[in-house]
N, C-alpha and C positions, 0 to 999 in steps of 0.2 A: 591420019593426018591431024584430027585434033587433038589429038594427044600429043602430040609434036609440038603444037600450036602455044599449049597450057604449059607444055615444061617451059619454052622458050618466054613464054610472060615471067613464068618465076624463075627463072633464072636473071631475067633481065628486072626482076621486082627484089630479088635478091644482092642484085649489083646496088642497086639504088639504091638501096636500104642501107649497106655498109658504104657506100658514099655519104650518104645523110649523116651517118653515126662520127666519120671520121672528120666530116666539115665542123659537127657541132663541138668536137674536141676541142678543136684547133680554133674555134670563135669562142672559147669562155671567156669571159669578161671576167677581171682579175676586180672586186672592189677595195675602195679606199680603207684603211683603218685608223683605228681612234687610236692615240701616241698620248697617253696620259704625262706631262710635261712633271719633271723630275719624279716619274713612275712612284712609289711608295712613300716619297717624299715631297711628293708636288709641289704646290709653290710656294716657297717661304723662304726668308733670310735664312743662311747659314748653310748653302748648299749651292756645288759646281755646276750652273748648267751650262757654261761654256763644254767642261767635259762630259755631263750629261749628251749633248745636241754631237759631238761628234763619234758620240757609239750609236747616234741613229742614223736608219736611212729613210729620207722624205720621200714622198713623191705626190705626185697630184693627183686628189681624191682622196688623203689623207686630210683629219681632223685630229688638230693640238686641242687636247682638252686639260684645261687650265683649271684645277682645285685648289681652292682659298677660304678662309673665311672674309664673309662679305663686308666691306668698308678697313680691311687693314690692310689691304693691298691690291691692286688693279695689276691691267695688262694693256700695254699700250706696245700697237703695234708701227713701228716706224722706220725713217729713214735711215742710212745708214750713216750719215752725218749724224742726225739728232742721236743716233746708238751713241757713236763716240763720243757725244758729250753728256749723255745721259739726260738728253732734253727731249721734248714731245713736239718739237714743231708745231708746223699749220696741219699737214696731210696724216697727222698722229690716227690712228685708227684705237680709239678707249672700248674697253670692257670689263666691267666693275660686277659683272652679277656671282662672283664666289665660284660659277662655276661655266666660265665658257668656252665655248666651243668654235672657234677658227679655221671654218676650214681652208685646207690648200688649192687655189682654184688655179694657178699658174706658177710655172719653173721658174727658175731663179731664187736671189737671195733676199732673204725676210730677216725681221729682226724686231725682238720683242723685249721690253724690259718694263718694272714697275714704277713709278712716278710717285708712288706716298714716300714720303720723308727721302732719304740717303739712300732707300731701296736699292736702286742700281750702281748707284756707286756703290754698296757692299756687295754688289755681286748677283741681283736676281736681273738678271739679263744673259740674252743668249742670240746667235745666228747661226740660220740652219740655211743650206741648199736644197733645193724644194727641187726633185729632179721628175722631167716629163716623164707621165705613165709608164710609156711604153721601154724606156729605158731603166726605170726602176727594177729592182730584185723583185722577182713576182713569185707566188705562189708556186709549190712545183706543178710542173708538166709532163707531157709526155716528152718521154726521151725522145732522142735524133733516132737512137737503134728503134724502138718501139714504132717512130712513126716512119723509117726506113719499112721494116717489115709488114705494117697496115700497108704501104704503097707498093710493095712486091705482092701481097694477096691480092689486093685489088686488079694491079694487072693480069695474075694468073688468071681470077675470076673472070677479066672483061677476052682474056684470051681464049682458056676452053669453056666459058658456058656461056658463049655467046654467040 
């Protein structure tokens, strides 16, 4: 009878354990990534970032990191009025240190462009859609098949070893 007793804990220590294993899959926390702003080109006159920002995908908990040299061009994050005009408004959000970093704290649409000289009017301006977490392209996962099959084990388990 105690030997009955002992199997029946590990068994039932065993179920719990590959629950444990399969809960903690399926709670990874996916983190944000840094999106260096015109990648190999970063910021500077004489480059696309409107076509740059639509081969990316945002999402929140992503960091725009913005490389420059410091005092010949800024980053001024704004309205989507003041975009179209290439102006900085009241609510202009400035960052001048050469090398900042902005993160994405909420979905929707952003808009950044530089304010030294003609900057935006030649084109260092861009808008991205900043999309919620959890609808963003995430890291891979486990498959549907993979976690189908974890949940067919687990029944067999809770069926004969229990």
């Amino acid at each position: 009878m105690a030997i009955s007793r002992i199997s029946m804990g590990a068994k039932r220590l065993t179920l719990l354990l590959a629950f444990a294993c399969l809960t903690s899959l399926l709670s990874v926390r996916v983190e944000g990534k840094d999106i260096v702003v015109g990648d190999e080109n970063n910021w500077k006159l004489g480059f696309n970032y409107t076509a740059w920002a639509e081969t990316k995908t945002f999402k929140v908990g992503d960091t725009l990191v913005f490389n420059y040299g410091k005092g010949s061009h800024n980053v001024q994050s704004v309205s989507g009025a003041a975009f179209k005009d290439c102006s900085t408004g009241s609510d202009a959000v400035s960052f001048e240190s050469g090398e900042d970093r902005v993160p994405l704290k909420t979905a929707g649409n952003m808009w950044f462009l530089c304010s030294v000289g003609k900057h935006c009017q030649n084109g260092m301006k861009f808008k991205i859609t900043v999309l919620p977490a959890e609808t963003a392209q995430a890291a891979p996962s486990m498959s549907l098949a993979a976690f189908a099959f974890t949940v067919v084990i687990l029944a067999w388990m809770a069926v004969f070893l229990l």
